[in-house]
C-alpha positions in Angstrom: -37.7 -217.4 19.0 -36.9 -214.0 19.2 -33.7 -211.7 17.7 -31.6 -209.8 19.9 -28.4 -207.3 19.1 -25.6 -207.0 21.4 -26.5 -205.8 24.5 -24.0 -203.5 25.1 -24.2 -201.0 22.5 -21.8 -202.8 20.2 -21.1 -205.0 17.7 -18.9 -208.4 18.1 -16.8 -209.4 15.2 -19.5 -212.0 14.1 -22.2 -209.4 14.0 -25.0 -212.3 14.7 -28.3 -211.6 16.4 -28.9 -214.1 19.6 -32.1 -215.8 20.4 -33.2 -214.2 23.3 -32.5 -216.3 26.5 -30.2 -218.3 24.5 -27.4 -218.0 26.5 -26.7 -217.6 30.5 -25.4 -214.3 32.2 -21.7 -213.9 33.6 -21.7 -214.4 37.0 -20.2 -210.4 37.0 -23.4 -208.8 35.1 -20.7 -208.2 33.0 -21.0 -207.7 29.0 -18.3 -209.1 26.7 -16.2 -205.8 26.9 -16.4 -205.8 30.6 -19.0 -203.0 30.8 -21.9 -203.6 33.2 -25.3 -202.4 32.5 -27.2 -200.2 35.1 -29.4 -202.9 34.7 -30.0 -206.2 33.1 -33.1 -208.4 32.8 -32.8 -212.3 31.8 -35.4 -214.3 31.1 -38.5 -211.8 32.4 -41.8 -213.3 32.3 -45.2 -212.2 33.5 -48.6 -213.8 33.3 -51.9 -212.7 35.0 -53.6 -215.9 35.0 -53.9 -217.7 31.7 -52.5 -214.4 29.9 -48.8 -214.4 28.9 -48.2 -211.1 28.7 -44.2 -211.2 28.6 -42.1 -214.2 27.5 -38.2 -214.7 28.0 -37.0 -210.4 27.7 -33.2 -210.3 27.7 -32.4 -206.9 27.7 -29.6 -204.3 28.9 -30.0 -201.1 29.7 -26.6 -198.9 30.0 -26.2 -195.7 31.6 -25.1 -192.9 29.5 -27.7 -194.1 26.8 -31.1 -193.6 25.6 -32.9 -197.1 25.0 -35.9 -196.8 23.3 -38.9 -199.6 23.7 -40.8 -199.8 21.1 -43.8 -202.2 19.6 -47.5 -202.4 18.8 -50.7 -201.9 21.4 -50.8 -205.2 23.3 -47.2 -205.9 22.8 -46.0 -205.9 26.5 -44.5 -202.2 26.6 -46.6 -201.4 29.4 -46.2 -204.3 31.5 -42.4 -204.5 31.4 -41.9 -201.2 32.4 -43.8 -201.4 35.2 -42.0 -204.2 36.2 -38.8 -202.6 36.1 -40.6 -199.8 38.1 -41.4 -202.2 41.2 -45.6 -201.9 40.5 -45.2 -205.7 39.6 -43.1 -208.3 40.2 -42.3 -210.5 37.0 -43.4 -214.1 37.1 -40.0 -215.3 35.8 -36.8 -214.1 35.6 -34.1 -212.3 36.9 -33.3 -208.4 37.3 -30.0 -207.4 37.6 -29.0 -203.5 39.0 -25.3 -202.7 38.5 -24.3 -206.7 38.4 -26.6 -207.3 41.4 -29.3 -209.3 41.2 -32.9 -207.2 42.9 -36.0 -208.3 43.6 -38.7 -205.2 43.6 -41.9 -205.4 45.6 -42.8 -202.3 45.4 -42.3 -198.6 43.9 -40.6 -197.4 46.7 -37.6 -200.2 45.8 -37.1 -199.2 42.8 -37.4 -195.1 43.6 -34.4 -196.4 46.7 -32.3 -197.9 44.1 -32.8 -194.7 41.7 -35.2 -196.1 39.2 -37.4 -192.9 38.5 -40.6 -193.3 36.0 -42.0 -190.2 34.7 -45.7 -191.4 33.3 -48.1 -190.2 30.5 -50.3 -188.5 33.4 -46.7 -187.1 35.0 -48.4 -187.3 38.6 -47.5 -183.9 38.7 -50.2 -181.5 41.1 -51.9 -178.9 39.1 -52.5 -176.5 42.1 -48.9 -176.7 43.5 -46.2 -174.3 42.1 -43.4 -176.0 40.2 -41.2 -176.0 43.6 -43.8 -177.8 45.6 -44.2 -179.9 42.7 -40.4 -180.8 42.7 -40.2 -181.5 46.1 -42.9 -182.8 47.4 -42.3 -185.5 49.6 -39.1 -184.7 50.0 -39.0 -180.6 51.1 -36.5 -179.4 53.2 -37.1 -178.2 56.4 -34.9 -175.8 59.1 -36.1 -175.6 62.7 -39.1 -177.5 62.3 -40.4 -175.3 59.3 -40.0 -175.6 55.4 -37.6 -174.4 54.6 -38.5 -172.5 51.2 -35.6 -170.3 50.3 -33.5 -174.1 50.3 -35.9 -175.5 48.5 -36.7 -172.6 45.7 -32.5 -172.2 45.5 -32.5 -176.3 45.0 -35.4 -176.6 42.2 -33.9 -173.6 40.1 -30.6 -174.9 40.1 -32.2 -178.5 38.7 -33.7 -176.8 36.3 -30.4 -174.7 35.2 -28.5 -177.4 35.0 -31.3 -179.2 32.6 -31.4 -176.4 30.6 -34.6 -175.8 31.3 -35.3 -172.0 30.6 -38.9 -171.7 29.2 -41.1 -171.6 32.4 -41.6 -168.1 33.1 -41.5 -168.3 37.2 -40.7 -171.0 39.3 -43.7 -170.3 41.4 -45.9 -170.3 39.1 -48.7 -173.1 39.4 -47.7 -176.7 37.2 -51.3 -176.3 36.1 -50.5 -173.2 33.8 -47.5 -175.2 32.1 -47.4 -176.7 28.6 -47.3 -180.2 27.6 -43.6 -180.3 27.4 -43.0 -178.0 30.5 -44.7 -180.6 32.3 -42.4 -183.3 31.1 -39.3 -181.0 31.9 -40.8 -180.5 35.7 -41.6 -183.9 35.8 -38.0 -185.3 34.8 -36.3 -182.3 36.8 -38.2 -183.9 39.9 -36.0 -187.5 39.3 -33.4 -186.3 38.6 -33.4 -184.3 42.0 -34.6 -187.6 43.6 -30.9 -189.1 42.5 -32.7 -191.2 39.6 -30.1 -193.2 37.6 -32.6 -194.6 35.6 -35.4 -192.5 34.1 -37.7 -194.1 32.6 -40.5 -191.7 30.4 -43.4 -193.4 29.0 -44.6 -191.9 25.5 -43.4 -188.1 26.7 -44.1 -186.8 23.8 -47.3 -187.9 22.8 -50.1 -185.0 21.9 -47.2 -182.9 22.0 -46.5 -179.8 19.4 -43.7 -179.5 17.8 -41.3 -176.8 19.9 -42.3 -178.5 23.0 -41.8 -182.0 21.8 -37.9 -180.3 21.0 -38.0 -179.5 24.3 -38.6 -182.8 25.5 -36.4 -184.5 22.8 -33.4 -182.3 24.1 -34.5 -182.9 28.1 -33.6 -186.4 27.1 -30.4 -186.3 25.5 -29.5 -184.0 28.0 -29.9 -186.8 30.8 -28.0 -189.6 29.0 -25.5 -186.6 28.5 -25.1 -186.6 32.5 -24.7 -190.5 32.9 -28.6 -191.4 33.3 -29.8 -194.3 31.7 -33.3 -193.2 29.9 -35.7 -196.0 28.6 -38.3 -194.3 26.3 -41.5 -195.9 25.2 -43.0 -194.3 22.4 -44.7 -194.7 19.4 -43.2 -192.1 17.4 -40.5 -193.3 15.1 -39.5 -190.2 14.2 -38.7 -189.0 18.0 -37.0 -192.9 18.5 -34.2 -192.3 15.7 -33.5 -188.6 16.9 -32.8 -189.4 20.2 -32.1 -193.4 20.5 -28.7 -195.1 21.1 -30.3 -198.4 21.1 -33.7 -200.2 19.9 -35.8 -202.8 21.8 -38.8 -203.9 19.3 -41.0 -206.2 21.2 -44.0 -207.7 19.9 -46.4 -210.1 21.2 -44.7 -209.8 24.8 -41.5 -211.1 22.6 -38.6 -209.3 22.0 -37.9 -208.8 18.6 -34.9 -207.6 18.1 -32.7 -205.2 20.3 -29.0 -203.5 18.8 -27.3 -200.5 18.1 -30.1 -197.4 16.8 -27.7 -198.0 12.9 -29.0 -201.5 12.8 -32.4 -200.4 12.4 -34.7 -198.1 9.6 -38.4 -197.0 9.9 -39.7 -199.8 7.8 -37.3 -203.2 9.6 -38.8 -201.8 12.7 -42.2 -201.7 11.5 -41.7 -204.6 10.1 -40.9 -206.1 13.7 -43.5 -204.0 15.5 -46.2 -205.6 12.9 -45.0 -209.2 12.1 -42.2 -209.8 14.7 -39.8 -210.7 11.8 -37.7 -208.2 9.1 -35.3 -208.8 6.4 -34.1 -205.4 6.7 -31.9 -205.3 9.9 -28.6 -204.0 9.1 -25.6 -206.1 10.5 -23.5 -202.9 11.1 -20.5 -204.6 8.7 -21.3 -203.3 5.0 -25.2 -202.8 5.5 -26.0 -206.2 4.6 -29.7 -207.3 6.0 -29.7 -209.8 8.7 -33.0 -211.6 9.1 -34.9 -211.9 12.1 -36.6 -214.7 13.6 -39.8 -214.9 13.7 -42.1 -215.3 16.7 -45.4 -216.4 17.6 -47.0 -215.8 21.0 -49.8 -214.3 22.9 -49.9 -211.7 24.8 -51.8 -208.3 26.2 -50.1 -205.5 27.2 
């Protein structure tokens, strides 16, 4: 069995962890206080083969918030987001996108239903200036031409209204960018795609530390605007600046998933390690509440 917090961002009066797929979904989408999550998945699994990668995830994940997926090599990080991104489809389980339940085939479902995933790699083209890079695929085009002047006037004002003001031309080749002005042109590019979900996989990772501030503030800067960010990273440090809400899953498990206060460094180790901690907080005094544990296979 695995622990899970309310999926909402908040805390009911009982302050008890479910078991994860303990319970059914209202027929809404709806949470408790009558919210509804961009999106919702109940009882996701995924095997390849004899390999359970991912067993019974309940998880919500709001718009406005940053939810942050965390847990050891092998524990499923990978292979639920790309799930949610449309690259696979789970083996059980329902998705749920504003209350309605979807079925993704492919990338290009999720990108129309404005599920955005910005990668490790970024899948950005080094020999393309950051315009190009920002449109491309999608440029804009007047009597048969591109349209550049559109398309220059469109990138810089995504860029303004990220606050993105360290790249030193907007022409200038992606390939001369730093780490974390690669991130920032990589998000930029959702966002002007209409993403309502981003989803950023480790972006801070071999980062230094003014750019992974750059990064750290692209982020809250999206939930800011109503986006619903899911952030897998390692980094415990970046989780707790810039997390609303936890999702520790080991062994293609969810561990536990609440409110960022719930959790420390050390309970989420603990989950991330052993699947089980005695130092969750319950939100009500600071009392622990333990987790169950959980025992299951899986690669990520």
């Amino acid at each position: 069995m695995v622990t899970n917090g309310s999926e909402d961002g908040t805390r009911p009066a009982d302050a008890g962890r479910v078991p994860s797929g303990s319970g059914g979904v209202p027929a809404s989408g709806e949470t408790e206080n009558g919210d509804t999550p961009l999106m919702r998945l109940r009882g996701i699994g995924k095997s390849f083969g004899p390999v359970q990668a991912l067993t019974d995830i309940d998880l919500d994940i709001p718009a406005g918030q940053v939810t942050a997926l965390v847990g050891d090599n092998g524990a499923g990080k990978s292979t639920l987001i790309k799930c949610v991104a449309g690259i696979w489809q789970p083996t059980t389980g329902q998705m749920l996108w504003q209350g309605k339940p979807v079925h993704l085939h492919s990338p290009k479902d999720a990108t129309d239903l404005g599920i955005a995933t910005v990668y490790q790699d970024l899948a950005l083209a080094d020999n393309l200036d950051i315009v190009q890079n920002m449109l491309l695929g999608h440029e804009s085009t007047r009597f048969g031409l591109l349209d550049e002047v559109n398309m220059e006037l469109t990138a810089k004002q995504t860029l303004q209204d990220l606050r993105v003001t360290t790249v030193r031309s907007i022409r200038q080749p992606v390939g001369s960018l730093s780490g974390g002005q690669r991130q920032a042109v990589a998000v930029a590019k959702a966002v002007m795609q209409e993403a309502k979900l981003v989803i950023m996989d480790e972006p801070t990772a071999a980062l230094g530390v003014t750019q992974t501030e750059l990064v750290l503030s692209l982020i809250e800067r999206l939930a800011s605007r109503g986006h619903g960010v899911l952030v897998v990273s390692h980094n415990l440090t970046d989780v707790f600046r810039v997390a609303d809400r936890v999702a520790v899953l080991y062994l293609g498990h969810l561990a536990a998933v609440g409110p960022k206060e719930e959790f420390d460094t050390a309970s989420v180790v603990d989950l991330m390690t052993t699947g089980a901690s005695t130092r969750l907080h319950n939100g009500n005094g600071g009392e622990p509440t333990a987790s169950r544990n959980v025992s299951s296979g899986s690669e990520d």
